[in-house]
C-alpha positions, 0 to 999 in steps of 0.5 A, a space after each residue: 726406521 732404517 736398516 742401519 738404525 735398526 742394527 745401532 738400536 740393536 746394540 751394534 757397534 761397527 755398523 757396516 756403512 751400506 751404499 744407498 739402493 741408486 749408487 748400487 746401481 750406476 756401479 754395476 751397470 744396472 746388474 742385479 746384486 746377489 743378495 746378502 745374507 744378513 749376519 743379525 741374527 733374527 729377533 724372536 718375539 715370544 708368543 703371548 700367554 692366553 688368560 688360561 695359561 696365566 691363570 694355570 701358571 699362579 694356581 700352580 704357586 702352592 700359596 696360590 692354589 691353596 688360598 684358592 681351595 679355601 675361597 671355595 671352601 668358605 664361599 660355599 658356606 657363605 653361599 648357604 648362610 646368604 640363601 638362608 637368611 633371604 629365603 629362610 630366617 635367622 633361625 635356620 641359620 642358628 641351626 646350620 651354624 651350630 652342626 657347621 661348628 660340630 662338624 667342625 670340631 670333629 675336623 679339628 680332632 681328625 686333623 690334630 691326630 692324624 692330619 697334622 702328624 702325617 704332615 710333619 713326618 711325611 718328610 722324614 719318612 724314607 721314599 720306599 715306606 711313605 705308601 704305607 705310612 700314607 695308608 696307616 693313616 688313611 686307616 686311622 681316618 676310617 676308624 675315626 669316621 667309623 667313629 663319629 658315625 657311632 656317636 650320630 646314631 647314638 645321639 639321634 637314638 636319645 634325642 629321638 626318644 626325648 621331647 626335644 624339637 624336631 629341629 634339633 632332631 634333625 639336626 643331630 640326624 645330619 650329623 651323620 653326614 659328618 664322615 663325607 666332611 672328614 674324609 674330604 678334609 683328610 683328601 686336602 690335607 694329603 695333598 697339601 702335605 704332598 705339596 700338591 695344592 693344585 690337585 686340592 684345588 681342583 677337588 674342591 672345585 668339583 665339590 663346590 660346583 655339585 654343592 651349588 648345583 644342588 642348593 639351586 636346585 632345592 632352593 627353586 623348589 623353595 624347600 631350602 633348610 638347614 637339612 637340605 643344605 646340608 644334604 647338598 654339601 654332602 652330596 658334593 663332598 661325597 662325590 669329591 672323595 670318591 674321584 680322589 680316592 681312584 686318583 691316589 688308590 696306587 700311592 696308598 698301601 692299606 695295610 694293619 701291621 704298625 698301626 699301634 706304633 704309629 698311633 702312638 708316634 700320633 699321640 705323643 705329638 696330636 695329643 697336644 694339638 688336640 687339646 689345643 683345637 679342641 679348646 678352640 673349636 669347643 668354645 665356638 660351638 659352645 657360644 653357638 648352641 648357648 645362644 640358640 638352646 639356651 638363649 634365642 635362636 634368633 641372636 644365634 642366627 645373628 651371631 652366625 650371621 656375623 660369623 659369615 661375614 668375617 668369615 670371608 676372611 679365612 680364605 687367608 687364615 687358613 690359605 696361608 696356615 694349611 701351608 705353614 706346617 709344610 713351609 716351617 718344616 722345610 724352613 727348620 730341616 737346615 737346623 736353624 730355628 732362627 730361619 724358622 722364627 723368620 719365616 714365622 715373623 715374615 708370615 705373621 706381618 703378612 697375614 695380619 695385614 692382609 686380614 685387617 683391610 679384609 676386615 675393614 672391607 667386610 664392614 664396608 660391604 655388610 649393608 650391600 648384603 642386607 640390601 641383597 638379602 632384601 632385609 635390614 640388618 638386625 639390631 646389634 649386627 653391627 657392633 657384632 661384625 666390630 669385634 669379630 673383626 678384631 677376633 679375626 686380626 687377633 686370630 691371624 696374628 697367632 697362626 704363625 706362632 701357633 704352627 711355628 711351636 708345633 714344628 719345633 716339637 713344642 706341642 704342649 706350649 702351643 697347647 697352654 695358651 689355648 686352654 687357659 683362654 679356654 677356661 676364662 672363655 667358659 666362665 663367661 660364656 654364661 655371664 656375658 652371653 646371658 645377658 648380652 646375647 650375641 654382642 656378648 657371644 662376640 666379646 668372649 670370642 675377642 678375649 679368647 682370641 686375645 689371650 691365645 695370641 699374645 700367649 703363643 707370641 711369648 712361648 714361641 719366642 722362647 722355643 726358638 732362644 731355647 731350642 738345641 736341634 731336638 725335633 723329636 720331643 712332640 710333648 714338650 
């Protein structure tokens, strides 16, 4: 291409018609022309980005970096289900399940009584006293830990004394470990109310790659169990708290006085999201531990098995909903409750359809793991993973409407749907799941998750027609 080419494809219109390079020439009697300057100006081409910067700039995105803390979060406990049920037998797994789902339950009540209110009010709460509202809760953490630490020694003290196995005795003693799982629990939800997912991320990050290290290592000495992979994620967690612990020491102002009134601010709010978790973390611990006590530690491993595998879904269910508090918060600070059931239809639609073709994938997949695993899959898992994975597109369905209600001041109506599934749950937990063992664990977590759904859907339509501006009636 040509000089004259280039300045037209540049977009210039009077193009100055140049004399070739031999006319010049005979013109000045062989004389050397001065060299012009030319006007265009010089085209700078910007560098290209290394895959590191690229992959800086998406983790950067809240939504990103927060779907990438739960990927480690839940691919850990993949990881331990995966090893134990190739180098251990389904019963670990039963057992590894019912303390995940005990720590769990804990979890949910330290997020519903001080990790949810602290995200809702962190916004409103003036710049010059946020240090110390971070540090009431902060206190309210170690008391709850303080806790759940009394009530491990309290149940290993019993049990210890009684003819029960030594499995389940070793089980409630890991239960001890459960203040490292809160506390790096309560460290991701600080940073995700602060918006800063990047920092979580990068904690996770350290904590799964000592957790990983750690079951390598006892699974090359053959010794892995559930108390020694539990014992692993422990140590990870441990060291997680205390790198962030020096990172926010400075923003945080550890402090008695007012820790009455914001206890109480606390309640009048978590109660209700309390009882809400509660119920919901409560029937899955209660299926786990009827089919592993009561009924067979095997159709327990089988049940814990499935719930795995359609575990690998949460990275989105719970990547998106440990966002929506903060974004329905901002959504509704304009005062409009129609933006909100906006932004809460926009976010249903998307993590239903994001989570049913993960659902149809996992089904796909699920003979790649036995393959890996070097055993078949046990008889029933299939039909297991089919309706836990409709549990799971219902499940993520109702997030949106469940944070949506909360955000609205409507804890007590988020609460409704839960509990009444929760007493159908409980009736036939012990019909259902007696006689069909895990494909009847399976079938009482689809209705429950069923009933949840479609109750939240309808008592969050109705907030968002009846709301009149009132953020401050949390039991509503």
């Amino acid at each position: 291409m040509g000089q004259i080419d280039v300045l037209a494809w540049a977009g210039c219109n009077d193009v100055l018609q140049l004399p070739s390079p031999s006319t010049q020439w005979f013109a000045t009697g062989g004389a050397k022309l001065p060299r012009m300057k030319s006007s265009m100006p010089k085209m700078k081409f910007a560098p290209k980005k290394s895959w590191c910067k690229y992959v800086r700039g998406v983790l950067n995105r809240p939504s990103a970096a927060a779907l990438a803390d739960q990927v480690l979060q839940n691919g850990v406990n993949f990881l331990v289900v995966a090893l134990l049920y190739r180098t251990a037998s389904l019963e670990s797994v039963a057992w590894y399940a019912t303390f995940r789902f005990a720590v769990l339950l804990v979890i949910g009540a330290q997020n519903s009584l001080i990790s949810f209110p602290y995200t809702y009010r962190f916004r409103t709460i003036p710049e010059t006293q946020r240090s110390l509202f971070a540090g009431t809760h902060l206190l309210f953490h170690f008391l709850f830990a303080l806790t759940i630490l009394i009530a491990g020694f309290l149940c290993w003290a019993f049990y210890s004394a009684g003819s029960f196995g030594t499995n389940l005795v070793s089980l409630l003693v890991t239960f001890l470990a459960a203040p490292m799982f809160l506390l790096r629990e309560f460290s991701r939800r600080y940073e995700f109310a602060h918006l800063r997912t990047g920092n979580s991320l990068a904690y996770s990050f350290l904590a799964a790659t000592v957790q990983v290290i750690g079951l390598g290592y006892v699974t090359s000495l053959q010794n892995l169990n559930a108390v020694t992979a539990i014992a692993s994620l422990t140590l990870g967690n441990g060291l997680a708290n205390l790198v962030w612990y020096s990172s926010v020491v400075k923003e945080i102002d550890l402090k008695l006085g007012g820790m009455w009134k914001r206890w109480l601010e606390n309640w009048a709010q978590g109660k209700w999201i309390f009882g809400s978790q509660l119920t919901n973390d409560l029937i899955l611990l209660l299926v786990q531990a009827w089919l592993t006590l009561a009924t067979d530690p095997t159709a327990g491993g089988v049940f814990a098995a499935a719930f795995t595998l359609q575990g690998l879904c949460n990275p989105i269910i719970m990547g998106y909903s440990n966002l929506f508090p903060a974004v329905f918060a901002r959504a509704l600070s304009s005062g409009s409750a129609r933006e909100l059931g906006c932004q809460v239809l926009k976010a249903t639609r998307q993590i239903t359809w994001i989570t049913t073709f993960m659902t149809l994938g996992i089904l796909g997949l699920s003979p790649m793991f036995a393959a890996w695993s070097g055993k078949q899959l046990p008889v029933g898992a299939t039909t297991c993973l089919l309706v836990l994975g409709l549990a799971t597109i219902l499940r993520a369905a109702g997030q949106a409407s469940f944070h949506g209600l909360n955000v609205l001041g409507r804890a007590s109506r988020a609460f409704f749907p839960r509990m009444v599934a929760s007493v159908v749950a409980l009736i036939l937990v012990p019909i259902i799941v007696g006689v069909l063992g895990a494909i009847g664990a399976c079938l009482v977590v689809f209705l429950f998750q069923a009933a949840i759904t479609i109750l939240s859907a309808v008592y969050f339509r109705r907030a968002v027609a009846t709301w009149n501006g009132h953020i401050g009636a949390f039991g509503n």
